[in-house]
N, C-alpha and C positions, 0 to 999 in steps of 0.2 A: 655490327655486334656478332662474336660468337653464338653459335645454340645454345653451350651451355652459359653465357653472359645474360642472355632471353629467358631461359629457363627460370634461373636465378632471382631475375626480374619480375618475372611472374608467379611464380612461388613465392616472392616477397610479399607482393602486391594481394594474393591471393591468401596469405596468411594473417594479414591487416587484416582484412574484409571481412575474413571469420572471427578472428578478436575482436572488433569492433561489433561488431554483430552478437556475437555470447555475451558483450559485457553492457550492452544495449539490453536485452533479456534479464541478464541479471541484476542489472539495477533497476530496471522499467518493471520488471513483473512480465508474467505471461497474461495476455488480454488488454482489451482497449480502454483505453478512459475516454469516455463519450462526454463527458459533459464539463462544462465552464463553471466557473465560481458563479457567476450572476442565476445560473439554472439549476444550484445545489437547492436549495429549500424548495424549489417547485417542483421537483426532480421527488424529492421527499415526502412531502404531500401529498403527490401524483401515487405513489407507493404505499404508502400508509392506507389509500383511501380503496386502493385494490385490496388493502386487509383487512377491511371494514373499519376501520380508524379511518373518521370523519365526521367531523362535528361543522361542516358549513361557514369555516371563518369565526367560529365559537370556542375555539382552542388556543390551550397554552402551546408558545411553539421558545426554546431555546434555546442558541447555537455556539459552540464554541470552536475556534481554532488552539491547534495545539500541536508543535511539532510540523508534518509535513500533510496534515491531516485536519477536518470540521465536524465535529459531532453536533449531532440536531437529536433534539429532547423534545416530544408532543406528548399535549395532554388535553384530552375532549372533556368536554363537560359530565358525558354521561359515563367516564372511567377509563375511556378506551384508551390505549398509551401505545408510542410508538417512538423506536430509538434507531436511531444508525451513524457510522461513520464512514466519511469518504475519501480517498485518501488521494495524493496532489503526485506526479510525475513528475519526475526529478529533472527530462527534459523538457517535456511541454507545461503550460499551465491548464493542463485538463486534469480535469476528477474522476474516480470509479468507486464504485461502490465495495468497501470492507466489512462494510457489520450491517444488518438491518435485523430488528425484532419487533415485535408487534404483539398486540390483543391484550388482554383484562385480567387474562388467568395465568397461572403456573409463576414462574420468577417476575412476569412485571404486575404482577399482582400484588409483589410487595413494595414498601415506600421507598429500597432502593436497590439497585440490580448492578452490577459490576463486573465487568468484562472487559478481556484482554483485545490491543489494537497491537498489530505489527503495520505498521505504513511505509515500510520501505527505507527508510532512515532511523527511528527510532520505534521501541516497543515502550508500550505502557497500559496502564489499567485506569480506563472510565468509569464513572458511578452516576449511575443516570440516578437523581430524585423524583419521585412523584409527591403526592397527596395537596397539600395546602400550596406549596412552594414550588413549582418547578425548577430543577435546576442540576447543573453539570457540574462534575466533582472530578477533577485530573489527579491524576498522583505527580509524589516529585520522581519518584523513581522512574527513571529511564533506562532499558534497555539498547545500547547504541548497536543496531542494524548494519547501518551503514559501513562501520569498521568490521565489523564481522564477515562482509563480503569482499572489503579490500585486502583483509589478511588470506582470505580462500584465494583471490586470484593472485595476493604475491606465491602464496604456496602452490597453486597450480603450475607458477612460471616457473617459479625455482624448478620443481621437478621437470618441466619440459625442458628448459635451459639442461640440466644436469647430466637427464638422459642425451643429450643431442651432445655433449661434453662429451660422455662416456662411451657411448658409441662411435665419435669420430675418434677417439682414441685409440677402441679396439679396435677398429677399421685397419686401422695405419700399421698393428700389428703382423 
């Protein structure tokens, strides 16, 4: 092989490695997903119980899947309430944690609290219930994520492709 047949070669190889790598990032998220489907509600608990939500196996506990995502709804006897959602890697089947809130007062102090989840595929809005009922409220509206990051990297490529177009161009002038 030529040097510049090598060159070529390795600049190809080495231009892979970093697309592949940004779009690793960009769909995985930055940070780890530490834990497994079977260790999300112990994972929760364990959490909850660091924010004084714990009621000893005397709690309402709720979970739903939805999307790319598991929200868990707790609720202790003596009021304490506690919500989160965890959200699933698009390549592995490990979870991280998205949303967690906790305690008695301020917003989960009311019979129902509502908040936004982006999980990496899809956006949407949870409604945790309290009082008598425990229980999870999804919306239908979806925000689609996922498309929103594959039109950013056709529009990143067009413009690399473009410039790499128009500068061989002007080159040649």
């Amino acid at each position: 092989m030529q040097k510049s047949a090598k060159f070529i070669v390795i600049k190809g190889i080495a231009t892979m490695v970093i697309v592949a790598l940004a779009g690793f990032v960009l769909f995985n998220g930055i940070g780890r997903h530490p834990y497994t489907y079977e260790e999300l509600e112990t994972v929760f608990i364990e959490k909850a119980a660091e924010y004084n939500v714990n009621a000893n196996g005397a709690e309402q506990i709720v979970s739903e899947e939805y999307g790319n995502s598991i929200t868990f709804v707790m609720q202790t006897e003596d009021g304490e309430r506690a919500v989160a959602t965890y959200g699933r890697s698009p390549f592995f089947n490990k979870y991280k944690e998205l949303n967690f809130y906790s305690g008695a007062k301020g917003v989960l102090a009311l019979d129902e609290m509502t908040y936004t989840v982006n999980d990496g595929v899809i956006g949407y809005e949870v409604t945790a219930q309290f009082g008598e009922e425990v229980g999870i409220d999804l919306s239908d509206e979806v925000r689609p994520m996922m498309y929103i990051k594959l039109m950013a990297v056709c529009i990143l490529s067009m413009g690399v492709f473009g410039i790499k177009i128009f500068m061989n161009k002007w080159n040649r002038r």
